[in-house]
FIKOL-913694 format. One record per residue: residue in three letters; residue number from 0; x, y, z of N, C-alpha, C in turn. Coordinates in Angstrom, 3 decimals, padded with zeros to 6 digits. Each point is the difference from the previous one (the first is absolute). Layout:
N
+---------+-----+----------+----------+----------+----------+----------+----------+----------+----------+----------+
! residuo ! num !       nu !       nv !       nw !      cau !      cav !      caw !       cu !       cv !       cw !
+---------+-----+----------+----------+----------+----------+----------+----------+----------+----------+----------+
!     ALA ! NUM !        X !        Y !        Z !        X !        Y !        Z !        X !        Y !        Z !
...
+---------+-----+----------+----------+----------+----------+----------+----------+----------+----------+----------+
! end
This chain:
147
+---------+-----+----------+----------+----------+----------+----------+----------+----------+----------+----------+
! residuo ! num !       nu !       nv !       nw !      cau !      cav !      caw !       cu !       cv !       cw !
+---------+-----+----------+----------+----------+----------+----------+----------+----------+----------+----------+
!     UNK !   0 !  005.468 !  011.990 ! -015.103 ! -000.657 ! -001.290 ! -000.129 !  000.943 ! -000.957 ! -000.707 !
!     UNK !   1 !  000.292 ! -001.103 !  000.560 !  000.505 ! -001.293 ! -000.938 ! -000.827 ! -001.354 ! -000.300 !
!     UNK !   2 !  000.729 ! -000.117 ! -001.053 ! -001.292 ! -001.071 ! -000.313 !  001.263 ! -001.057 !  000.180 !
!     UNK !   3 ! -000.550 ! -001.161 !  000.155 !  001.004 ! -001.075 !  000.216 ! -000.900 ! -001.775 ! -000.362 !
!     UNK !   4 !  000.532 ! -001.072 !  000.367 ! -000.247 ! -001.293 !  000.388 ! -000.312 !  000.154 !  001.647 !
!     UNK !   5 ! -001.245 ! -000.816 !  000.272 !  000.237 ! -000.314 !  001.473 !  000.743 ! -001.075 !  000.471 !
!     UNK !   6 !  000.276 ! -000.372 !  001.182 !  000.475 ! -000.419 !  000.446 ! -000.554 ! -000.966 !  001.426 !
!     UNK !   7 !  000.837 ! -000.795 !  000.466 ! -000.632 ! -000.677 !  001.364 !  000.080 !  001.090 !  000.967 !
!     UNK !   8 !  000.931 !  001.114 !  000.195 ! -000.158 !  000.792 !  001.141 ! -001.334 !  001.183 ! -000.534 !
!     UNK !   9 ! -000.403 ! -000.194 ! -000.759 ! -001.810 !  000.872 ! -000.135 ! -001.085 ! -000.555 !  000.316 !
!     UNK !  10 !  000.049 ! -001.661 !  000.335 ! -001.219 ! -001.335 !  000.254 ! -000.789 !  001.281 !  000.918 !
!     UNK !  11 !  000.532 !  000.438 !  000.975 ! -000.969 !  000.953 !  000.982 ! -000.601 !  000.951 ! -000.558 !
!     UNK !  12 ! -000.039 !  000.614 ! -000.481 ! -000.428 !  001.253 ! -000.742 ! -000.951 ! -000.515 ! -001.189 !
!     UNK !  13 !  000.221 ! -001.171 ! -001.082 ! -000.354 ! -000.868 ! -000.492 ! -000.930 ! -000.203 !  000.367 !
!     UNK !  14 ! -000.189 ! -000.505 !  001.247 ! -001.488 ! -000.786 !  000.846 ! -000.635 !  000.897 !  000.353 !
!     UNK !  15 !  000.708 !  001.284 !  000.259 ! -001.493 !  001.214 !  000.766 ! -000.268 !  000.799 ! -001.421 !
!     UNK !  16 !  000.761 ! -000.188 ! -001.044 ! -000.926 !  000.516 ! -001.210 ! -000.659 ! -000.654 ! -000.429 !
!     UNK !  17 !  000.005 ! -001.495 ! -000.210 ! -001.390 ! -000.735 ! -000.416 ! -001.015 !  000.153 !  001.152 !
!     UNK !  18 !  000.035 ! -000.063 !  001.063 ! -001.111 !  000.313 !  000.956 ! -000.928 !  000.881 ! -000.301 !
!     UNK !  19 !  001.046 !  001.200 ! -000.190 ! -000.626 !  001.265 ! -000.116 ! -000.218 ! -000.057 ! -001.494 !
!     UNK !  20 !  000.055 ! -000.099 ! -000.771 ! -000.607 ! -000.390 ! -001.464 ! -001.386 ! -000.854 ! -000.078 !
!     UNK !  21 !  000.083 ! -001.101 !  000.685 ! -001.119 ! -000.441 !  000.341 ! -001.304 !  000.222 !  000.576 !
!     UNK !  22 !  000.260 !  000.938 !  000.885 ! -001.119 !  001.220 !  000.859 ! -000.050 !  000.739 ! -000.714 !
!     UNK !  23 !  000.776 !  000.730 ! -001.037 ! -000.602 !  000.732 ! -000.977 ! -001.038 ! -000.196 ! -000.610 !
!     UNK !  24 !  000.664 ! -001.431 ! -000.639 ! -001.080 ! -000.439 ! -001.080 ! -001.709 ! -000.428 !  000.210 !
!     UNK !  25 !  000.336 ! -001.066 !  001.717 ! -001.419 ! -000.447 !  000.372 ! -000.498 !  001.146 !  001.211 !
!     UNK !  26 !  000.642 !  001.396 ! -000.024 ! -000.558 !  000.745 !  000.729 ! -000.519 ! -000.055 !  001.782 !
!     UNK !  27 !  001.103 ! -001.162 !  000.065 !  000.542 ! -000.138 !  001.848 !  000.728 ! -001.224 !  000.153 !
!     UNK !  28 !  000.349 !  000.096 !  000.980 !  001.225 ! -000.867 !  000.304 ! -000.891 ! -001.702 ! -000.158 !
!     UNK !  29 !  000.921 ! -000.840 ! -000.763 ! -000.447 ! -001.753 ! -000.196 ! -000.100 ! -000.109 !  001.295 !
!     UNK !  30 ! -001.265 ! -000.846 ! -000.206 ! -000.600 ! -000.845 !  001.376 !  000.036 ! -001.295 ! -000.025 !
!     UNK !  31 !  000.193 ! -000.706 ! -001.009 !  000.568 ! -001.181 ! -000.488 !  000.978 ! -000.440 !  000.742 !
!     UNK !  32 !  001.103 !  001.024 !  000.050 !  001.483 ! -000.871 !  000.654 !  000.519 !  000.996 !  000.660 !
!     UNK !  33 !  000.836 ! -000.269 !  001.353 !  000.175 !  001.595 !  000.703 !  001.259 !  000.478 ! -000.800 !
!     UNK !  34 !  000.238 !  001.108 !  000.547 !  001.321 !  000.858 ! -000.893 !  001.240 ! -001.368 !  000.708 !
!     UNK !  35 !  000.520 ! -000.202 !  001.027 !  001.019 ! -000.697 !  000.411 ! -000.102 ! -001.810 ! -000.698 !
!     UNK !  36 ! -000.888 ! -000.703 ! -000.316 ! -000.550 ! -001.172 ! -000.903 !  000.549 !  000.657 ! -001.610 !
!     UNK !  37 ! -000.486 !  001.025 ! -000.365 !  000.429 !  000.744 ! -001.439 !  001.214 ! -000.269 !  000.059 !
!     UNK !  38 !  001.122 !  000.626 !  000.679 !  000.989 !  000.709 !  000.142 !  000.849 ! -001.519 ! -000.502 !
!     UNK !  39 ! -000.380 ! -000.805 !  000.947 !  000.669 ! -001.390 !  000.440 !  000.310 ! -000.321 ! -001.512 !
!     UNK !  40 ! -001.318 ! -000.621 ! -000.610 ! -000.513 ! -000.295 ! -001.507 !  000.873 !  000.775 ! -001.170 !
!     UNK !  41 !  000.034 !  001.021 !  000.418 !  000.772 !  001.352 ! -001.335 !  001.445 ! -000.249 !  000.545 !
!     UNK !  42 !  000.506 ! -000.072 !  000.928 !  001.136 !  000.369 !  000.354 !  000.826 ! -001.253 ! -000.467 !
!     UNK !  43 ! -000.629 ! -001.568 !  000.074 !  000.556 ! -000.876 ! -000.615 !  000.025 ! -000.145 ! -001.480 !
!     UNK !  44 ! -001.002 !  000.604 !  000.000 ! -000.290 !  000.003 ! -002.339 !  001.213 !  000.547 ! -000.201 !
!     UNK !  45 !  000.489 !  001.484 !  000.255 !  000.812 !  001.031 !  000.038 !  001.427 ! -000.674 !  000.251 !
!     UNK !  46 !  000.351 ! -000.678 !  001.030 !  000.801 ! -000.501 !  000.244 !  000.994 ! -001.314 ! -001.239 !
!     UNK !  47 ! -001.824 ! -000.325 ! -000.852 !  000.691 ! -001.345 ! -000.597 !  000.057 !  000.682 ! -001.652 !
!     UNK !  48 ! -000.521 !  001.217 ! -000.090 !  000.037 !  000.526 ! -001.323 !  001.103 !  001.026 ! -000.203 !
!     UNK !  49 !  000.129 !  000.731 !  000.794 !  000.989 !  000.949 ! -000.048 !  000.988 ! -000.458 ! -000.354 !
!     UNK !  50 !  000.467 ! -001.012 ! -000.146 !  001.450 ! -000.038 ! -000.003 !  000.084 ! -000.872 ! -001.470 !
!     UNK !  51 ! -001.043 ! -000.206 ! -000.746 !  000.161 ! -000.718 ! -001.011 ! -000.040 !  000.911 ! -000.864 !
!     UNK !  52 !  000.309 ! -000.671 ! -001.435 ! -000.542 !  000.937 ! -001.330 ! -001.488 ! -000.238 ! -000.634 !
!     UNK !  53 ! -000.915 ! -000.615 !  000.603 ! -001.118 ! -000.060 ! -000.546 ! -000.705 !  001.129 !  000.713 !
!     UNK !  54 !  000.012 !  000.595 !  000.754 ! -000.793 !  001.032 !  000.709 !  000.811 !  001.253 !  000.369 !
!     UNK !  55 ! -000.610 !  001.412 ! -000.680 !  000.765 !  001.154 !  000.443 ! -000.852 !  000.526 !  000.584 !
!     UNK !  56 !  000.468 !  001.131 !  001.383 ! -000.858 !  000.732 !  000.156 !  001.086 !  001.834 ! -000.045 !
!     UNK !  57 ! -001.135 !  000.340 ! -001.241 !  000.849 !  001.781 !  000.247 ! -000.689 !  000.760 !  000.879 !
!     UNK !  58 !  001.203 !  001.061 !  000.632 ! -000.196 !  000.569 !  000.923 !  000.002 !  001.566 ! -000.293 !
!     UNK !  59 ! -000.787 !  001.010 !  000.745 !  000.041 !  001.573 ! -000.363 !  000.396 ! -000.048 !  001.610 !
!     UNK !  60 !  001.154 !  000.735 !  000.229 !  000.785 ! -000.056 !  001.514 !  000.648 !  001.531 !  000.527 !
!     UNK !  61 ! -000.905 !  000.823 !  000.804 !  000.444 !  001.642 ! -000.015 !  000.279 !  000.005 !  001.543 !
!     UNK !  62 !  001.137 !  000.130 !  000.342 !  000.340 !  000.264 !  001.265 !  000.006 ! -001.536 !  000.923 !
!     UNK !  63 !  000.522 ! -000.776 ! -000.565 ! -000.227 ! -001.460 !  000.158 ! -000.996 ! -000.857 !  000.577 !
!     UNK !  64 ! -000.962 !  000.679 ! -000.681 ! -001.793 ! -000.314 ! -000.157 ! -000.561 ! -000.178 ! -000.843 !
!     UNK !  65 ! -000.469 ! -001.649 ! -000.552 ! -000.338 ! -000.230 ! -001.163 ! -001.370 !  000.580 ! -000.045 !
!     UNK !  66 ! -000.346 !  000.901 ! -001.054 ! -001.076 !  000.232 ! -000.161 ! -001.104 ! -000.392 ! -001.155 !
!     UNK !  67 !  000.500 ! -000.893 ! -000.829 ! -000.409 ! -000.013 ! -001.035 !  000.586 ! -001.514 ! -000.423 !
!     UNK !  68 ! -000.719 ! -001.100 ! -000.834 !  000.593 ! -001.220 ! -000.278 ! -001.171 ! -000.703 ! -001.262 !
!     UNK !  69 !  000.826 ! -000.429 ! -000.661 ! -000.921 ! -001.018 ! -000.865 !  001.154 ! -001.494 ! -000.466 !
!     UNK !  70 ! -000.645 ! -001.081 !  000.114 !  000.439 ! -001.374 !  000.087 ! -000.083 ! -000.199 ! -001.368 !
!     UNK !  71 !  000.998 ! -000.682 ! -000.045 !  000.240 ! -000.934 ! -001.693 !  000.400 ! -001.398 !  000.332 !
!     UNK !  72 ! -000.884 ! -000.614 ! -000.668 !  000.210 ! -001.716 ! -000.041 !  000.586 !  000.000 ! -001.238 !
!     UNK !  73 !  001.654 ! -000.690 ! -000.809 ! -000.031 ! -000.578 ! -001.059 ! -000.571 ! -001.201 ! -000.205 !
!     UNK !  74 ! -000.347 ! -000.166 ! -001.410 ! -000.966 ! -001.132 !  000.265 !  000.836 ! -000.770 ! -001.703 !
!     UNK !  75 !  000.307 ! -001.140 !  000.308 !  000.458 ! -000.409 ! -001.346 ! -001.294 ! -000.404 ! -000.637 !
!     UNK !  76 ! -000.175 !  000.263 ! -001.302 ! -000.753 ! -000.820 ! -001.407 ! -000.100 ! -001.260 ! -000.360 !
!     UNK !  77 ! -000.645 ! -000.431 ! -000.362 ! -000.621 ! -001.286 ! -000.678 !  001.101 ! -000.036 ! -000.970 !
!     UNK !  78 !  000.663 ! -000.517 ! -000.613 !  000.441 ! -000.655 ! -001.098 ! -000.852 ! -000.154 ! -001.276 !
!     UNK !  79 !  000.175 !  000.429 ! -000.885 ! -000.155 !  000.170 ! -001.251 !  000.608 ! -000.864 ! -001.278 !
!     UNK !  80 ! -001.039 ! -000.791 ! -000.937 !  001.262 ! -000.631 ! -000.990 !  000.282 !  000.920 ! -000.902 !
!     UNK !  81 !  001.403 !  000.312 ! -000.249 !  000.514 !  001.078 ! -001.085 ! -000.138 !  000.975 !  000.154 !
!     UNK !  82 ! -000.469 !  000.813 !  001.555 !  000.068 !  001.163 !  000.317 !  000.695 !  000.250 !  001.213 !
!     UNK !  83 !  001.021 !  000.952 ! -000.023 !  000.585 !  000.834 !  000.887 ! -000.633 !  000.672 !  001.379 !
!     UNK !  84 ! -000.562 ! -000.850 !  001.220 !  000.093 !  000.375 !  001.232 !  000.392 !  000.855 !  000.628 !
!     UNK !  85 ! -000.171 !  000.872 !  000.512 !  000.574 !  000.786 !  001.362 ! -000.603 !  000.230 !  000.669 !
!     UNK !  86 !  000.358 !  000.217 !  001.560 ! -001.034 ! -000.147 !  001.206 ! -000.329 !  001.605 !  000.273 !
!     UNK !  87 ! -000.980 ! -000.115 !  000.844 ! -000.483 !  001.679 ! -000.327 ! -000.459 !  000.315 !  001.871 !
!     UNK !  88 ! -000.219 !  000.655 !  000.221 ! -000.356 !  000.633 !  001.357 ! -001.284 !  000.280 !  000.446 !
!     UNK !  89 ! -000.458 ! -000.719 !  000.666 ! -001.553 !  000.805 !  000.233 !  000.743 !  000.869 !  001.677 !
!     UNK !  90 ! -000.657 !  001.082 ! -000.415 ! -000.563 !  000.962 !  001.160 ! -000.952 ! -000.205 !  000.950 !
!     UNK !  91 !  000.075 !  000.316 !  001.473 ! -001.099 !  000.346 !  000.796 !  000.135 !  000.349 !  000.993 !
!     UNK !  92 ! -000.638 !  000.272 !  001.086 !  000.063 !  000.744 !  001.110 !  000.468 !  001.449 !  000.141 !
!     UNK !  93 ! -000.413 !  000.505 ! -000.838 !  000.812 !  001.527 ! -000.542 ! -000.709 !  000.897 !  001.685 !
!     UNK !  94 !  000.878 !  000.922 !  000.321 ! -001.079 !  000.617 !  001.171 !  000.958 !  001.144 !  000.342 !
!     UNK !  95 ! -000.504 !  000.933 !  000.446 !  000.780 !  001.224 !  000.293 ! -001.050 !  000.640 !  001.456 !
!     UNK !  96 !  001.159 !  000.016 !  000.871 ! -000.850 !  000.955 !  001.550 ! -000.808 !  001.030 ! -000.454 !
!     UNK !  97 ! -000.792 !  000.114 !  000.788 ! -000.936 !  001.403 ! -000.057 !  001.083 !  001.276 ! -000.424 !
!     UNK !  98 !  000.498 !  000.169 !  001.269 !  001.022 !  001.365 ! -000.330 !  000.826 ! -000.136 ! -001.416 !
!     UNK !  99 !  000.062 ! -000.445 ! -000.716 !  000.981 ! -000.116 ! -000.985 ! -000.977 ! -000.204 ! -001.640 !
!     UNK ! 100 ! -001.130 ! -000.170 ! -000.034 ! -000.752 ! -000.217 ! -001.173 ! -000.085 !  001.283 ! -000.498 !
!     UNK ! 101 ! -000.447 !  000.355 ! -001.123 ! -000.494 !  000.534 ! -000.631 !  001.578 !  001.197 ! -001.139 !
!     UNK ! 102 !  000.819 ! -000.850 !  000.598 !  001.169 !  000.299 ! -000.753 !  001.195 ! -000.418 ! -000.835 !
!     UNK ! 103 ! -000.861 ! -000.649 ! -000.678 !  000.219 ! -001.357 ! -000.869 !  001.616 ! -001.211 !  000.270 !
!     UNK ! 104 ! -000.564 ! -000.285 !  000.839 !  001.342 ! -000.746 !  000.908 ! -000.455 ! -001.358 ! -000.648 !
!     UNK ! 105 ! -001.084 ! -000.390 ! -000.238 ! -000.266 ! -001.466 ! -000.777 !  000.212 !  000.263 ! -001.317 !
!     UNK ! 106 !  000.045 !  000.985 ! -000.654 !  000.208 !  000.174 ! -001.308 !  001.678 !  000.097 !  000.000 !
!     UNK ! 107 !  000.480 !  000.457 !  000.870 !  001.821 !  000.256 ! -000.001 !  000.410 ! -001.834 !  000.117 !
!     UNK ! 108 ! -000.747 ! -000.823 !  001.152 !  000.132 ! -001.112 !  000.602 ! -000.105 ! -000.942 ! -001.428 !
!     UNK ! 109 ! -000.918 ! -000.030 ! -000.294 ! -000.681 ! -000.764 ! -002.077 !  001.044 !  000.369 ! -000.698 !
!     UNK ! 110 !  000.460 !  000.844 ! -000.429 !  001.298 !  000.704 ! -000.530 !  001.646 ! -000.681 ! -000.025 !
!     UNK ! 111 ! -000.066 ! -000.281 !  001.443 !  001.370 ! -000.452 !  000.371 ! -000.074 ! -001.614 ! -000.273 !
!     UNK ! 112 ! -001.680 ! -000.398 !  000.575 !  000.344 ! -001.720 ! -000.005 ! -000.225 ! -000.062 ! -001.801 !
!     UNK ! 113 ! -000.497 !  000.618 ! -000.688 ! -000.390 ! -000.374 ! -001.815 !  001.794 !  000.082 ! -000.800 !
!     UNK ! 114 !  000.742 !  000.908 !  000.753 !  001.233 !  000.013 ! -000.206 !  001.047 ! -000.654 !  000.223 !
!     UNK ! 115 ! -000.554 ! -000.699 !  001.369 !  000.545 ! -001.271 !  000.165 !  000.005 ! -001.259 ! -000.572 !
!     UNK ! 116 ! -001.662 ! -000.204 ! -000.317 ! -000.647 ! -001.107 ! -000.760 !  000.638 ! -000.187 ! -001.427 !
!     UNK ! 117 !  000.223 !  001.702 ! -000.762 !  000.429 ! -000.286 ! -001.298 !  001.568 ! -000.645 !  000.442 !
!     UNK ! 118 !  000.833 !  000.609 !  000.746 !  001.523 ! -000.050 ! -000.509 !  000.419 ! -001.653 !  001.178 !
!     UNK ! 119 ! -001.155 ! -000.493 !  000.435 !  000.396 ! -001.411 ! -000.004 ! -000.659 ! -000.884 ! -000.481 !
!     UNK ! 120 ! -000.486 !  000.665 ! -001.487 ! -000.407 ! -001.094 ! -000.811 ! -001.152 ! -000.815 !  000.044 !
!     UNK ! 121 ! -001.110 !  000.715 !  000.849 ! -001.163 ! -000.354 !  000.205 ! -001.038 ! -000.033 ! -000.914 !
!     UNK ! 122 ! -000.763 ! -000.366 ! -000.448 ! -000.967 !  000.415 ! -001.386 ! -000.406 !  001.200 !  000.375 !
!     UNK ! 123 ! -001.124 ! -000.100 !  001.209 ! -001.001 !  001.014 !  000.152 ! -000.213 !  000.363 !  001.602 !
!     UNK ! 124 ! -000.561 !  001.085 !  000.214 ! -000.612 ! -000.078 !  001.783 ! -001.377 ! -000.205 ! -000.521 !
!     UNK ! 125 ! -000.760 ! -000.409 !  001.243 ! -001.603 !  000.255 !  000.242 ! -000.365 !  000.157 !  001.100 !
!     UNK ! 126 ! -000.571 !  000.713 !  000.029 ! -000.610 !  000.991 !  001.408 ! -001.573 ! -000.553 ! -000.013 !
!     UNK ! 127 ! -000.089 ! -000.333 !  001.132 ! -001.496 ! -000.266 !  000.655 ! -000.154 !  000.288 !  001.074 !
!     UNK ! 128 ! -001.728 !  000.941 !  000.340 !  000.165 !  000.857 !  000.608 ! -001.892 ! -000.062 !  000.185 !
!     UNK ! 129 ! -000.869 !  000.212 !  001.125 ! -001.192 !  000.096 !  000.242 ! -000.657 !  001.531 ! -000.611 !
!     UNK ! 130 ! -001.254 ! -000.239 ! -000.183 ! -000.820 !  001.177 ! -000.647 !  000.199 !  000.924 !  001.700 !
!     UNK ! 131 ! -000.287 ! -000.653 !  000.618 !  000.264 !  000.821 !  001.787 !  001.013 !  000.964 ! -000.103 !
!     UNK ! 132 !  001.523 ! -000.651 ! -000.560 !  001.506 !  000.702 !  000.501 ! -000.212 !  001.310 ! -001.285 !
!     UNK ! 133 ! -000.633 ! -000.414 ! -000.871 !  000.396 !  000.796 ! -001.917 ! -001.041 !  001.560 !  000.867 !
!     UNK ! 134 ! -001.325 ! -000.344 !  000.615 ! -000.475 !  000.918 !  000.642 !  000.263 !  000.706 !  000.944 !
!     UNK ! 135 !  000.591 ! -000.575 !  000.880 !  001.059 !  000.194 !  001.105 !  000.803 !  001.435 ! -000.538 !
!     UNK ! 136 !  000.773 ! -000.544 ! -001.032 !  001.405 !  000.531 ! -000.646 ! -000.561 !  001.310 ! -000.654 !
!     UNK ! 137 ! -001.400 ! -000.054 ! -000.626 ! -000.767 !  001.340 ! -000.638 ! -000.615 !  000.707 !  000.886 !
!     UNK ! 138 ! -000.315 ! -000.293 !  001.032 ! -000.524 !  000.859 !  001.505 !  001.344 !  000.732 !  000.534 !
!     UNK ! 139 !  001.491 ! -000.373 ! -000.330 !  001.303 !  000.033 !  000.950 !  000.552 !  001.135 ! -001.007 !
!     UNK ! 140 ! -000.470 !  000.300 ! -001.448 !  000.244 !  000.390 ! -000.955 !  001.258 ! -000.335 ! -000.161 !
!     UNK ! 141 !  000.404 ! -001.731 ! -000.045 !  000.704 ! -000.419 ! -000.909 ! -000.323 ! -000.048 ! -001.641 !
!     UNK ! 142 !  001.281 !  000.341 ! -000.718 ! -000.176 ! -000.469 ! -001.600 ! -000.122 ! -001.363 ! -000.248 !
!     UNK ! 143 ! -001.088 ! -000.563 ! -000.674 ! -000.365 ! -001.230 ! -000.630 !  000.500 ! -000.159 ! -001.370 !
!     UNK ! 144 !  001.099 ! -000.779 ! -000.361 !  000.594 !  000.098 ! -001.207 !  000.427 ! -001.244 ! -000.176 !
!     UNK ! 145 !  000.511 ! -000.870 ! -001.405 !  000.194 ! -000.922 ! -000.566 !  001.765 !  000.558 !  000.101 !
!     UNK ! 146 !  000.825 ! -000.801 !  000.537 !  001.850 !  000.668 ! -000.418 !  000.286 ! -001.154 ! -001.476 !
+---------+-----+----------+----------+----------+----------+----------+----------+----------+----------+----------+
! end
């Protein structure tokens, strides 16, 4: 398994894991917007974020198949009088394939980006996450832990 940064050549893989993340969560495929309307929509977000430094997305990648990903927005701070600023990271979209849960690949994934966050000087991460996915993750017998 490698963990890495994504990239513009993952936008595909990218778009059929939020799909399929999404049918997880609302328990069948969105009827709202078809999968090819989605694709269109994600594939340009992807296109205009990837390549900046305000948006990361990490990758869990085994046999050059991402299986596993959670997104980091840096987000700069408010300004403070007489206090010392630093911008901090919120977390989200954390998600791991069926075949690959229950073997703490989001806990390895939290690990690598909190290690990142410290040694470029980030304050803090924050992870937000639905009562759905935290149940999800205890049905998958993922570990639920604070890093």
């Amino acid at each position: 398994m490698m963990l890495r940064l994504a990239n513009i050549h993952d936008i595909e893989q990218l778009i059929q894991l939020r799909w399929q993340q999404t049918e997880e969560l609302i328990g069948h495929a969105p009827t709202e917007e078809t999968f090819d309307a989605f694709a269109q929509t994600y594939r340009l977000f992807l296109e205009d974020v990837l390549p900046h430094a305000q948006w990361k997305v990490w990758v869990a990648e085994v046999d050059g198949k991402i299986v596993a990903h959670i997104y980091a927005k840096c987000i700069q701070r408010v300004p403070v009088p007489g206090v010392v600023t630093k911008p901090y990271v919120y977390l989200s979209n954390a998600y791991t394939t069926p075949a690959y849960r229950a073997r703490g690949l989001q806990q390895t994934l939290l690990a690598a980006v909190n290690a990142w966050v410290t040694s470029n000087g980030y304050e803090f991460s924050m992870l937000t996450t639905t009562t759905t996915t935290i149940e999800q993750c205890m049905r998958e017998g993922e570990q639920i832990s604070s890093l």
